[in-house]
FIVO-642874 format. One record per residue (C-alpha): x, y negated, z. Coordinates in nm, 3 decimals. Example, Ala and Ser with C-alpha at 12.3 -4.5 7.8 and 13.67 -1.06 7.14 Angstrom:
residues 2
<zaba><east>1.230</east><north>0.450</north><up>0.780</up></zaba>
<zaba><east>1.367</east><north>0.106</north><up>0.714</up></zaba>
//
This chain:
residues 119
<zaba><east>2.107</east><north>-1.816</north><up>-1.769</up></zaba>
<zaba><east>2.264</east><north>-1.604</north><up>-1.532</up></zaba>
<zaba><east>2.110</east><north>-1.592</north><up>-1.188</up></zaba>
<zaba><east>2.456</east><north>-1.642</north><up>-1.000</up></zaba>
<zaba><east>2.593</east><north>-1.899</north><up>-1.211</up></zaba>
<zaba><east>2.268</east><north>-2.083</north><up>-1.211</up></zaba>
<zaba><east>2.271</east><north>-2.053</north><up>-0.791</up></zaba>
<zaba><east>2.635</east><north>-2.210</north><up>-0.856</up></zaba>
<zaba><east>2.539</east><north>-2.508</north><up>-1.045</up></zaba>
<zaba><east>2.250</east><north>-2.607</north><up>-0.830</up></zaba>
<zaba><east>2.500</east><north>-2.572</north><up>-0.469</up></zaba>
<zaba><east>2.769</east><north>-2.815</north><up>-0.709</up></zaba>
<zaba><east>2.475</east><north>-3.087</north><up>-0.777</up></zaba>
<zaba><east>2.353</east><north>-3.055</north><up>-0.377</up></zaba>
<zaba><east>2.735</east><north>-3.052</north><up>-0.313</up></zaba>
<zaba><east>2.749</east><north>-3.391</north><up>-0.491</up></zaba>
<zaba><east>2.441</east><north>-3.539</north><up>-0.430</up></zaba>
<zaba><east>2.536</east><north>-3.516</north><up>-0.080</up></zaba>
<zaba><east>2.886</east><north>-3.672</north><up>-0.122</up></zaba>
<zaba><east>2.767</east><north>-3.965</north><up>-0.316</up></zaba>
<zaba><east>2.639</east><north>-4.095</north><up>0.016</up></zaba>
<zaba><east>2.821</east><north>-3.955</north><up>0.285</up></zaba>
<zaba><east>3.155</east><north>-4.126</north><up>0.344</up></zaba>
<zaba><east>3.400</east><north>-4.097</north><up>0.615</up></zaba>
<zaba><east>3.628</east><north>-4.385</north><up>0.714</up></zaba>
<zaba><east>3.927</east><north>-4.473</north><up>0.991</up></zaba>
<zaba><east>3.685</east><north>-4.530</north><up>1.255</up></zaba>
<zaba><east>3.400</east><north>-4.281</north><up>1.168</up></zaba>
<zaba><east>3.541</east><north>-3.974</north><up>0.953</up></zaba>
<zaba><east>3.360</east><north>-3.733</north><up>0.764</up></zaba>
<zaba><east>3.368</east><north>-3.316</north><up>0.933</up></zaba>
<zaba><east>3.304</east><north>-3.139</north><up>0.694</up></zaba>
<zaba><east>3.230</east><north>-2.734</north><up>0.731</up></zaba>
<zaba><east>3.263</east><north>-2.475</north><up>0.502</up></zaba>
<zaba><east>3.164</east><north>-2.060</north><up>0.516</up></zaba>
<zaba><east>3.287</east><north>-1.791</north><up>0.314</up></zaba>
<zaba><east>3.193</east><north>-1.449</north><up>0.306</up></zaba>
<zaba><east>3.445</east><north>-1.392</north><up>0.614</up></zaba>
<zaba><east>3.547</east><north>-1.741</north><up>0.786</up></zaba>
<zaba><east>3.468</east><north>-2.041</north><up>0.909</up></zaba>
<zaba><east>3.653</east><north>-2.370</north><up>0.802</up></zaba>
<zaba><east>3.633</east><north>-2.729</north><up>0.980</up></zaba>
<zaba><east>3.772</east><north>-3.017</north><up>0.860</up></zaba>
<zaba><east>3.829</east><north>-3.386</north><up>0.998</up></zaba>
<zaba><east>3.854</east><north>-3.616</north><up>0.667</up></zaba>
<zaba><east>3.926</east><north>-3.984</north><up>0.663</up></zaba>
<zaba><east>3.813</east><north>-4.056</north><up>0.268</up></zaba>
<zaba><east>3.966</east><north>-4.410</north><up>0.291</up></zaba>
<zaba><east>4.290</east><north>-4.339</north><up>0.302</up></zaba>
<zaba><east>4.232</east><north>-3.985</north><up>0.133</up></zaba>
<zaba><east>4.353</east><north>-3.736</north><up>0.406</up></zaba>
<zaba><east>4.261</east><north>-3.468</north><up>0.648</up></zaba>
<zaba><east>4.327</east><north>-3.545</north><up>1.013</up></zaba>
<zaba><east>4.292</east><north>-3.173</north><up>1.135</up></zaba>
<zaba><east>4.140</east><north>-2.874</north><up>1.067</up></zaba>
<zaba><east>4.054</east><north>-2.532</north><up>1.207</up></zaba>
<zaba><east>3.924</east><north>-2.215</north><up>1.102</up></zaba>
<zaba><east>3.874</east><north>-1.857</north><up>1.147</up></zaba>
<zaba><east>4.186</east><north>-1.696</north><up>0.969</up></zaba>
<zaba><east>4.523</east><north>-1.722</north><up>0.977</up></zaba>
<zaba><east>4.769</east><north>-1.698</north><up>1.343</up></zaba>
<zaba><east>4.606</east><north>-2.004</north><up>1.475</up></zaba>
<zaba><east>4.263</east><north>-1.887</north><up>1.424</up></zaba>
<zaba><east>4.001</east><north>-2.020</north><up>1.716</up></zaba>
<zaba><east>3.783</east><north>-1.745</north><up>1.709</up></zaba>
<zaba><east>3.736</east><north>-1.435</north><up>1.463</up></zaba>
<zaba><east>3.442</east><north>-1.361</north><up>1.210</up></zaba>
<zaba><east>3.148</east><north>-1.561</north><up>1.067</up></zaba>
<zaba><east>2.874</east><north>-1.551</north><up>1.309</up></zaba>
<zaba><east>2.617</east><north>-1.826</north><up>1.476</up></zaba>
<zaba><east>2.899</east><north>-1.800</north><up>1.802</up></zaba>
<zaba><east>3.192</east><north>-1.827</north><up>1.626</up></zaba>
<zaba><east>3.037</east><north>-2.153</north><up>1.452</up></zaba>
<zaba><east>2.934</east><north>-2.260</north><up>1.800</up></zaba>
<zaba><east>3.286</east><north>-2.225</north><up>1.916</up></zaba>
<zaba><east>3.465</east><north>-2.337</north><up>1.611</up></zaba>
<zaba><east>3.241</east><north>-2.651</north><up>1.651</up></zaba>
<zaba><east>3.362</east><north>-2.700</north><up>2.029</up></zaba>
<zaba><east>3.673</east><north>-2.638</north><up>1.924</up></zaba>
<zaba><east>3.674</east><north>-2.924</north><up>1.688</up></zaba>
<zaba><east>3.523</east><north>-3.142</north><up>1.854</up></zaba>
<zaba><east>3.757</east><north>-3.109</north><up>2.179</up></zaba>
<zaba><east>4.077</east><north>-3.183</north><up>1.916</up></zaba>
<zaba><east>3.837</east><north>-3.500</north><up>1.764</up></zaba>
<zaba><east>3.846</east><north>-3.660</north><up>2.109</up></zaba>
<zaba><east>4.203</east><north>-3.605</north><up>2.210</up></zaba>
<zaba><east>4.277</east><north>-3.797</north><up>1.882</up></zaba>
<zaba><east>4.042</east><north>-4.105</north><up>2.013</up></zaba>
<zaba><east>3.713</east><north>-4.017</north><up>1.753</up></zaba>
<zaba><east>3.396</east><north>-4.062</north><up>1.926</up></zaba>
<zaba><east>3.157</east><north>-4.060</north><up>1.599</up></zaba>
<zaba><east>3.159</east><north>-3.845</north><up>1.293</up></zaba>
<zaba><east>2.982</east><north>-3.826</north><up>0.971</up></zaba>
<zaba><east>2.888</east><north>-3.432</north><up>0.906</up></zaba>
<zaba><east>2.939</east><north>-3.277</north><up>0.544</up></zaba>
<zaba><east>2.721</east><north>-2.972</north><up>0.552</up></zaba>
<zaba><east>2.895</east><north>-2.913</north><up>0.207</up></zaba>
<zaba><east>2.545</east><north>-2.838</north><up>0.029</up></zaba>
<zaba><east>2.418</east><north>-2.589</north><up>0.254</up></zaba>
<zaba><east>2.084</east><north>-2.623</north><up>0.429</up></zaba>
<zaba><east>2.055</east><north>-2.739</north><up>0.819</up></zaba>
<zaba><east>1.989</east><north>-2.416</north><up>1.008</up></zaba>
<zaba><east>2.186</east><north>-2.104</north><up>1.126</up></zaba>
<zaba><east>2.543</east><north>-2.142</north><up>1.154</up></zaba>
<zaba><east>2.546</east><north>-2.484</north><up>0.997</up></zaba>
<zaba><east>2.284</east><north>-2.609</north><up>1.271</up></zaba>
<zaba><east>2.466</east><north>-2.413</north><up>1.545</up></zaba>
<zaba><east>2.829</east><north>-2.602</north><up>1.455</up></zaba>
<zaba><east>2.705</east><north>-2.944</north><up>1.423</up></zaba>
<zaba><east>2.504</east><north>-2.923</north><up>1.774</up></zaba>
<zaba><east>2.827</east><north>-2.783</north><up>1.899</up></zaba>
<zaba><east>3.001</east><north>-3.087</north><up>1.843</up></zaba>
<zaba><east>2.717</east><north>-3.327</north><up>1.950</up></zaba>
<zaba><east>2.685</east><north>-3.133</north><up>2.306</up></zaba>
<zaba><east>3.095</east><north>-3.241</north><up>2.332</up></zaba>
<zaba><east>2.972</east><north>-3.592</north><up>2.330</up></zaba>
<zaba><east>3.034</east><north>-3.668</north><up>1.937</up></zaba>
<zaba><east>2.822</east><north>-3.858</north><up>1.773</up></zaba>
<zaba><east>2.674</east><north>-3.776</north><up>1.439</up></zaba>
//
């Protein structure tokens, strides 16, 4: 099998493994992040009623910060975090989206928690 597509397949099972337990609802939604090869994305998700509350990334006109780096997570994490308690949410589930807990993924999710968001 093919190197890449194998690397594919086993980030979809981790990808799903991961979502078969971790659930946002009204009161404690689910952030999930995301990292391409050039940007950051951030997303509030409330999976009981099936919708995103916000979102912010790294591209586009309303972009919080440009590039990919550990201090643009940092920042994008802040960032979302500051919008998460003007709407009211104190507590959040985090959706590292199959990726491991270190690097930018650490640095974004201890972003948010030194806000004052729980996770």
């Amino acid at each position: 099998m093919d190197k890449v597509l194998d690397l594919r397949r086993r980030l979809k099972a981790r990808k799903f493994r991961i979502r078969k337990k971790v659930r946002g609802v009204a009161e404690r939604p689910r952030v999930s992040v995301y990292f391409s090869n050039k940007n950051i994305f951030a997303q509030i998700i409330d999976d009981g009623s099936g919708r995103t509350l916000f979102s912010l990334s790294t591209l586009g006109k309303k972009a919080v910060a440009k590039g990919k780096n550990r201090e643009t997570a940092k920042q994008v994490g802040a960032d979302l975090a500051e919008k998460a308690k003007a709407a009211g949410i104190t507590s959040m589930v985090f959706d590292r989206n199959g990726r491991r807990y270190h690097g930018k993924v650490k640095d974004f999710a201890e972003a948010i928690r030194e806000k004052g968001i729980l996770m």
